[in-house]
C-alpha positions, 0 to 999 in steps of 0.5 A: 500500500502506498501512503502519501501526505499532501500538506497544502500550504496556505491554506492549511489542510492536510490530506492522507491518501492510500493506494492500494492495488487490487487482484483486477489490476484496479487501485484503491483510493482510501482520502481522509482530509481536514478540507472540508471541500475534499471530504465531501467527495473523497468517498465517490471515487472510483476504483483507478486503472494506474495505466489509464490514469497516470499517462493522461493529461491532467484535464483528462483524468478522472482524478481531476474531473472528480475532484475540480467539481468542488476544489476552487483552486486548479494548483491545489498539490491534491492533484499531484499526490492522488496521482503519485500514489496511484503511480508509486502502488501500480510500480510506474514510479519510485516512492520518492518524496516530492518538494515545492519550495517558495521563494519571492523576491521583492 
């Protein structure tokens, strides 16, 4: 099973995603969030072929259909973890952890 925790930044929220591959080849999403956004439709997504999902642009994924209906922010880094976790539990990708790092100049 692969774990990842997305800490969103501004505005706080953290959200725990498990992935786990199933004998059909499916994967499993198990999304517990402190963003009330995320909870609303964390329990409505479907069982993910990795091999469908992972290589689609972003736009075209059922990750992010589902989940831009209620998110108001396109950047939100909730994206990127559902979709790394679905890649590292199907072996397309290492587990290997993932920075974004702010700097502004004034």
């Amino acid at each position: 099973m692969a774990k990842v925790k997305v800490k969103s930044g501004v505005c706080g929220f953290e959200t725990n995603i498990k992935a786990e591959l199933l004998k059909s080849e499916k994967v499993n999403l198990d999304i517990s969030s402190d963003c009330p956004s995320i909870n609303q439709i964390s329990d409505q997504v479907p069982l993910i072929n990795p091999l469908k999902e992972v290589f689609k642009k972003l736009d075209q994924t059922k990750i992010y259909n589902l989940f831009s209906k209620k998110l108001s922010h396109s950047s939100c880094p909730l994206y990127s973890g559902i979709l790394k976790a679905i890649e590292v539990e199907a072996d397309l990708s290492l587990p290997k952890d993932f920075i974004f790092e702010f700097k502004k100049d004034d």
